[in-house]
N, C-alpha and C positions, 0 to 999 in steps of 0.2 A: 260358871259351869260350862267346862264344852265336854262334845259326845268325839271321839276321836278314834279308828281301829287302826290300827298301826298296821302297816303294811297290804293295805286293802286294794287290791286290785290296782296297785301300781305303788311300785316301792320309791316314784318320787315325791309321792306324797307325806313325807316324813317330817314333822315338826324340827326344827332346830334345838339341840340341846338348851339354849339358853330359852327357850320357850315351854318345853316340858318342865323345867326344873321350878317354873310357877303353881304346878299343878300336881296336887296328890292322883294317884296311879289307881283306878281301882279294875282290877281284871274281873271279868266275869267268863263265866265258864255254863254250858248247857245241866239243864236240871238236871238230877237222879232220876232215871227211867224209870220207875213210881209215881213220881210228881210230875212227869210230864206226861205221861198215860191221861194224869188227872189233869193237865192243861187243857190238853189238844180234846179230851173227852168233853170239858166243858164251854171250852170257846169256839170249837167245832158246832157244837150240838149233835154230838155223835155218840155211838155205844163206845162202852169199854173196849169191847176187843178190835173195833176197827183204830181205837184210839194207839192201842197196845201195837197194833201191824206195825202203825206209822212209825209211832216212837223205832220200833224196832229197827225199820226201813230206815231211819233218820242216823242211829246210831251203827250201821253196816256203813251210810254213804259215810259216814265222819271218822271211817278207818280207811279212807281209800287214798289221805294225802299221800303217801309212800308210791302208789300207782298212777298221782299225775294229777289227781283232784283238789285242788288245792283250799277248797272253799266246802265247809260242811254244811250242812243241810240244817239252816233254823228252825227253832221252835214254832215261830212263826209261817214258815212256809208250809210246816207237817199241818200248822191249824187250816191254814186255806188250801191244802190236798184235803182236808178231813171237810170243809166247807162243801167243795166240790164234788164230795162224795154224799152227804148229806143232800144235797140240791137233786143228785139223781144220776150224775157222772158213776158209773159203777166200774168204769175200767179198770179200776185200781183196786177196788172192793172185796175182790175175791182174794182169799187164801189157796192153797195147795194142798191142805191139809195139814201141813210140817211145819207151820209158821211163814210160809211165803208167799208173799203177794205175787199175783200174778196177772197179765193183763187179759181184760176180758170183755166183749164189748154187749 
């Protein structure tokens, strides 16, 4: 088994044909924003709705390849934004009212 992301922060890092072709392909793709609500809500140790901001924030930055961001925002990162925010970091914590995070200190 190896872990491998094709193209990852430098495109010479590319296995040789004759070296993928040993290996089944399996793609993974970010949860349905439901189920990651319900990640980041429980590996955070956070509420729903801060969990819901994040996801939300996570799936605005993963529409931004087209304007130069080439890299979306993990599941993983939204839980330790959600960590950080649980710990008592509240920069991030506040809403707008309209569904938008806003920074606040």
């Amino acid at each position: 088994m190896i872990s491998y992301n094709p193209g990852y922060q430098s495109i010479q890092k590319n296995l040789k044909h004759s070296t993928r072709q040993r290996f089944v392909t399996i793609e993974f793709t970010y949860p349905p924003a439901d189920k990651e609500v319900e990640i980041i809500a429980h590996e955070a140790g956070v509420e729903q709705d801060i969990a819901h901001q994040l996801a939300v924030l996570g799936e605005k930055v993963r529409h931004l390849k087209a304007s130069g961001l080439e890299e979306g925002v993990s599941t993983r990162l939204l839980i330790y934004a959600g960590e950080l925010i649980r710990q008592g970091n509240r920069a991030t914590a506040r809403g707008d009212g309209r569904g938008h995070l806003v920074a606040h200190r």
